[in-house]
C-alpha angles and dihedrals in degrees: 000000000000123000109256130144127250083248090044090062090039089058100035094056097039087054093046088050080053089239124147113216089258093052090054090040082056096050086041099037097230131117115273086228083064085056092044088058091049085049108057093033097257089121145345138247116265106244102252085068090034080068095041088054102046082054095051093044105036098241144120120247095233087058089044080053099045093249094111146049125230120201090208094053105021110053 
């Protein structure tokens, strides 16, 4: 398993999906101020968006989280 952030994953898979912070606040409802801080490690998503994002982005949570591997995305 590599050795990303929570924040790091966050920000890997929203700009694969193409998506700009504002763009994901909006889908979330949440500030993109409260993605920013994901983002950049300051905080973490409450689980409920935890959950919305895993689903946006096809992954797990724990992989979101760094507890588990993902063949797509770990080699």
């Amino acid at each position: 398993m590599n050795n990303m952030t929570t924040g790091q994953r966050i920000a890997s898979r929203r700009k694969l999906a193409n998506l700009s912070q504002e763009e994901i606040s909006q889908e979330l409802g949440v500030s993109r101020q409260a993605v920013s801080k994901w983002e950049s490690d300051a905080g973490l998503p409450d689980i409920d968006n935890l959950i919305t994002l895993s689903k946006r982005f096809g992954v797990s949570v724990g992989w979101l989280l760094g507890a588990e591997k993902d063949p797509a995305f770990d080699p």
